[in-house]
C-alpha positions as CSV (number, residue, x, y, z in Angstrom):
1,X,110.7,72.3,95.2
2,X,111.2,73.8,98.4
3,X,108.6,72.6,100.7
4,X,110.5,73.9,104.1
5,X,108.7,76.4,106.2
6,X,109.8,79.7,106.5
7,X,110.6,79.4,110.1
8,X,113.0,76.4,109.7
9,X,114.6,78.1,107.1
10,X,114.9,81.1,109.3
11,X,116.6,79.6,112.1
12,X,119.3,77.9,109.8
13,X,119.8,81.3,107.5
14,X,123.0,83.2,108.6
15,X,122.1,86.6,106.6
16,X,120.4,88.6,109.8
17,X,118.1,90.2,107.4
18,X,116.9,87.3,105.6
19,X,116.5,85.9,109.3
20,X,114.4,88.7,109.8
21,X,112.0,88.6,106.8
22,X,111.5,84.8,107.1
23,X,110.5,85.3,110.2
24,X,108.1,88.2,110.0
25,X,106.9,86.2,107.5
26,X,105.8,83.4,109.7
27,X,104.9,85.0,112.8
28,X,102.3,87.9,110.5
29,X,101.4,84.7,108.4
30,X,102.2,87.2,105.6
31,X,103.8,86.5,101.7
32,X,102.3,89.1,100.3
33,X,104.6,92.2,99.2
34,X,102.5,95.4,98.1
35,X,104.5,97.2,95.1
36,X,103.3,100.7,95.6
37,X,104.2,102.6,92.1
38,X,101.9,105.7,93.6
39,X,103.5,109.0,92.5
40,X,102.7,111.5,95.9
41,X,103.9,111.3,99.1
42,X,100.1,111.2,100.2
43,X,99.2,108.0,98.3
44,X,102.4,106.2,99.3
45,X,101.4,106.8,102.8
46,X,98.5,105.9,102.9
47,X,98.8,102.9,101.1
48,X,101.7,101.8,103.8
49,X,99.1,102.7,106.4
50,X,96.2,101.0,105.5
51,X,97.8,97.7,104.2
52,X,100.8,97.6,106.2
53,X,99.5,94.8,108.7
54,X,98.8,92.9,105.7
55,X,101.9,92.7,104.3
56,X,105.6,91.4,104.6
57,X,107.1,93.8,101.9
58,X,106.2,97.4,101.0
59,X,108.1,98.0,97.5
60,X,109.2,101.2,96.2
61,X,109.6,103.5,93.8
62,X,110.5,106.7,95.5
63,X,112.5,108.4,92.3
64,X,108.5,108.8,90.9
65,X,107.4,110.2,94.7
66,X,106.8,114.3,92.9
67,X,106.7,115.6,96.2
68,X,109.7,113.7,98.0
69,X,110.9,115.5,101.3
70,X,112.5,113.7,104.5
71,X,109.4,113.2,106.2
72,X,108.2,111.2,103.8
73,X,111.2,108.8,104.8
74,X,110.8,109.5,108.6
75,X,106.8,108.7,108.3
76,X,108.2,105.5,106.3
77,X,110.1,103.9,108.8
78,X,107.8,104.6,111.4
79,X,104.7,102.7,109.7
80,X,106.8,100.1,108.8
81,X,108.3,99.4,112.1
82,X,104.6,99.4,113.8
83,X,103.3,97.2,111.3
84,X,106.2,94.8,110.9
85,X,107.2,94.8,107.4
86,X,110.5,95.7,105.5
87,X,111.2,98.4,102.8
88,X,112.2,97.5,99.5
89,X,113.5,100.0,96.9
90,X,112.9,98.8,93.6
91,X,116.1,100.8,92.4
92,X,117.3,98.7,89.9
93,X,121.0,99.7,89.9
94,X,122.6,99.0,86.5
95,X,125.8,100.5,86.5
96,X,129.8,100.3,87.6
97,X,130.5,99.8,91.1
98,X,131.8,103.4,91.5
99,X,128.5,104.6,90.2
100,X,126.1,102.8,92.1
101,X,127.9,103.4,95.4
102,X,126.9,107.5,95.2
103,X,123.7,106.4,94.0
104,X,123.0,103.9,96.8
105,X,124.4,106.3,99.5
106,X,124.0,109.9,98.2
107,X,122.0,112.0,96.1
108,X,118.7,113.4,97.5
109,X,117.2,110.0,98.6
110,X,120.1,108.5,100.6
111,X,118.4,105.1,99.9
112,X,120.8,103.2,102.5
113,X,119.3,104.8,105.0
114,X,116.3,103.6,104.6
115,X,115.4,101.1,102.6
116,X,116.3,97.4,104.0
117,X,116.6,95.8,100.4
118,X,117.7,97.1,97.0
119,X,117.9,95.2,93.5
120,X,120.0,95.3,90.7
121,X,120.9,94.0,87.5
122,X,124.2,92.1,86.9
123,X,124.6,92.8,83.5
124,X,127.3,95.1,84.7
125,X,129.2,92.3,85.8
126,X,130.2,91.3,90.4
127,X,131.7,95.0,90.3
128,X,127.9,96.1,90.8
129,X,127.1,94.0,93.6
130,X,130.8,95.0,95.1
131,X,130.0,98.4,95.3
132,X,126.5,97.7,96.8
133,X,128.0,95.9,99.1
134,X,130.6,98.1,100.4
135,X,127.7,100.1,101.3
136,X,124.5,97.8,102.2
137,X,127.0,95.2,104.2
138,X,127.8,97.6,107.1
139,X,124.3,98.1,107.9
140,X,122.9,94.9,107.2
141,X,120.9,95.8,104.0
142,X,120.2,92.5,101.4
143,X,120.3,92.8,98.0
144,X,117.7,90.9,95.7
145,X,119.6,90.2,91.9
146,X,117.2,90.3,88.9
147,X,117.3,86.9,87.8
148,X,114.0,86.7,85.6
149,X,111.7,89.6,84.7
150,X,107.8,89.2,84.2
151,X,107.4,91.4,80.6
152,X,107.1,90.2,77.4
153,X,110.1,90.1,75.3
154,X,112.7,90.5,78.2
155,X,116.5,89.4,77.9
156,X,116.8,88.2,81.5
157,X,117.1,84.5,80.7
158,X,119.8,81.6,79.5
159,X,123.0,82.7,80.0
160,X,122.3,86.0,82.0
161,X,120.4,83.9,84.4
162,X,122.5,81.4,85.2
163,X,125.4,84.3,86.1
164,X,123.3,86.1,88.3
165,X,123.1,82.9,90.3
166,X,126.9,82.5,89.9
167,X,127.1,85.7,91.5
168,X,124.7,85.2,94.0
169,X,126.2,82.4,95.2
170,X,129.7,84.0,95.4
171,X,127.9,87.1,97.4
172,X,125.7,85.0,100.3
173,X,127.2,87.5,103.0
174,X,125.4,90.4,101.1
175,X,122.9,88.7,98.0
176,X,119.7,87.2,100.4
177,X,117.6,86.3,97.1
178,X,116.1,86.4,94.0
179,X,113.1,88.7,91.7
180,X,112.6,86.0,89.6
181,X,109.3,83.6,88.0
182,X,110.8,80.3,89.5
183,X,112.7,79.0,92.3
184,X,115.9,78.4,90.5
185,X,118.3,76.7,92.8
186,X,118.0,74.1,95.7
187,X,119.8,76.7,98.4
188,X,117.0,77.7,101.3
189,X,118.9,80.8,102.1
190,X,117.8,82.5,98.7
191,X,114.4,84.2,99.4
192,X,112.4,84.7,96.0
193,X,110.0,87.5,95.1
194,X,107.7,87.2,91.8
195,X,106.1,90.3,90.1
196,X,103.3,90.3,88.0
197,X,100.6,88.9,89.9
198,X,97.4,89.6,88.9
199,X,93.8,87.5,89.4
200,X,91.9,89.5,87.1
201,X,93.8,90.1,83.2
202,X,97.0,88.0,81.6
203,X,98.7,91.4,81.2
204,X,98.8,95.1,79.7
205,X,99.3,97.0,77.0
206,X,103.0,97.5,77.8
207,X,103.8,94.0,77.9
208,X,103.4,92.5,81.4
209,X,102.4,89.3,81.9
210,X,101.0,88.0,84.8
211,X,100.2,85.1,87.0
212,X,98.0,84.0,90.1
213,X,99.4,83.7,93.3
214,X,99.1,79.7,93.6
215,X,100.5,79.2,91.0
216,X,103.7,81.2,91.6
217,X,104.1,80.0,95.5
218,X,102.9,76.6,95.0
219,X,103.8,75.3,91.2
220,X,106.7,77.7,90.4
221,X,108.4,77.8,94.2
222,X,108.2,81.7,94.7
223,X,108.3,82.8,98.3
224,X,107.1,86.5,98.0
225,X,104.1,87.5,95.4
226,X,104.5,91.6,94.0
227,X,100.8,92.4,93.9
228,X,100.5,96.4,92.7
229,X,97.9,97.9,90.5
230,X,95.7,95.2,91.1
231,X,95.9,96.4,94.8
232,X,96.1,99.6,94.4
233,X,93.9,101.0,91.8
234,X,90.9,99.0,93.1
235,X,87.9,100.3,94.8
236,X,88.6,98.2,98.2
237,X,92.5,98.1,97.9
238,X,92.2,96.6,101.8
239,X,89.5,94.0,101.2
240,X,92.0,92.9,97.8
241,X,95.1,92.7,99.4
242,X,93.4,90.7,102.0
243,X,92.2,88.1,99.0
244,X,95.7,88.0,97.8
245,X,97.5,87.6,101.4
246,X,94.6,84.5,102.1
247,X,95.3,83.1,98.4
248,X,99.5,83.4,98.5
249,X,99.4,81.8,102.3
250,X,97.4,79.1,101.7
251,X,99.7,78.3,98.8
252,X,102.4,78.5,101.0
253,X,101.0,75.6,103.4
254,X,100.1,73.5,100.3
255,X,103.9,73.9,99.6
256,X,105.0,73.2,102.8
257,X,102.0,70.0,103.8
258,X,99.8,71.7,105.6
259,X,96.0,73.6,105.7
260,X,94.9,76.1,108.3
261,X,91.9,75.9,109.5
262,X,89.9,79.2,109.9
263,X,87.2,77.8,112.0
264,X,89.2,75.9,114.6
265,X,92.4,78.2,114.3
266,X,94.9,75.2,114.2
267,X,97.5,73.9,111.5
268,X,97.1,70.2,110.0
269,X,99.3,68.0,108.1
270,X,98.4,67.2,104.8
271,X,100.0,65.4,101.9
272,X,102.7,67.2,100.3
273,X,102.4,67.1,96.4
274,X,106.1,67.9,97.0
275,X,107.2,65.1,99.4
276,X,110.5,64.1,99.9
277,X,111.9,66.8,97.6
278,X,114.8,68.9,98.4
């Protein structure tokens, strides 16, 4: 278990966008990453608006955006810069290199443009991440390789997973991390995100499963909790993601040996359950 604290890890990471996130990270006191699978251009910002000092990570899904124009992206960018937190397009490329290079760059959404990280599959094999790269490097984009997947049933596991690291390890200049249930390698410069987090049901009718957000900072190693619908679709989507942003951060400290005080404002060392582990 990683018990490091995102600023240590920051100032040793060479990837300038993994640099970057670490450190928003730290200086917001921020894990929480709000997956916003609204379908209007309305909803999505709004949501960015009213939660965007709360989180580190505002994930999208803009092929499902119905009313998608370039303002939405110019509105985008602006929120996010004033509140501090990166885009993340939750493309999921899964194709040939060639392929995913026009779909990176081109089409209507020009996603390169805009969005700071990407993900994809690897089942195509490195020539994916290659042709990624040749677009995402340039402009220092990071790219996030699905290593485990939070429904029921899926195939991302055994042999799958342990290629994606392979690959990941062979692409540090590009690859800054992980969506993925566990921390699955010793290596600080991998930044992991967990979906399916949910306090309030073990999953849906289509199969998710989910988990709290201690137990996927502080037991399974995660860096990043996806919270969406649970956000989202409540009645007080502010006053949640605040509950979840308190709950993931404390974990955090836990991790790392230490509490925060609310009261007196101040950090203290405590015991780490994780103590003199890697």
């Amino acid at each position: 278990m990683n018990n490091l604290t995102y600023r240590t890890r920051a100032a040793n990471i060479k990837h300038p966008l993994a640099k970057r996130l670490l450190t928003l990270m730290e200086d917001k006191k921020t894990n929480l990453a709000l997956s916003a699978d609204v379908t209007t251009k309305k909803e999505l910002l709004y949501l960015a608006e009213a939660l965007g000092s709360e989180i580190c990570v505002l994930k999208t899904h803009i092929d499902i955006i119905a009313d998608f124009d370039q303002d939405l992206i110019i509105q985008l960018k602006k929120i996010a810069e004033h509140y501090h937190f990166l885009i993340f397009e939750d493309r999921k490329f899964a194709d040939i290199g060639s392929t995913v290079q026009h779909q990176y760059q081109g089409g209507i959404y020009h996603i390169a443009e805009w969005a700071d990280i990407i993900n994809a599959h690897t089942v195509p094999g490195p020539g994916i991440i290659a042709g990624l790269k040749s677009i995402g490097l340039p402009l220092q984009r990071g790219l996030l390789l699905l290593a485990e997947m939070s429904s029921s049933g899926n195939l991302a596991q055994g042999a799958y997973t342990e290629a994606t690291l392979a690959m990941a390890q062979q692409n540090k200049d590009f690859v800054i991390g992980f969506i993925a249930q566990h921390k699955l390698l010793p290596d600080p410069d991998f930044i992991y995100l967990t979906p399916g987090v949910n306090l309030q049901q073990p999953g849906d009718a289509l199969g998710q499963q989910y988990l709290d957000p201690t137990t996927v900072i502080l037991n399974h190693g995660s860096d990043i909790i996806i919270v969406g619908r649970a956000i989202y679709q409540s009645a007080e989507p502010v006053a949640v993601a605040k509950k979840y942003r308190e709950l993931s951060w404390q974990a955090y400290l836990r991790r790392c040996g230490l509490a925060y005080s609310q009261s007196t404002q101040e950090l203290r060392i405590i015991p780490s359950p994780f103590k003199g582990e890697g």
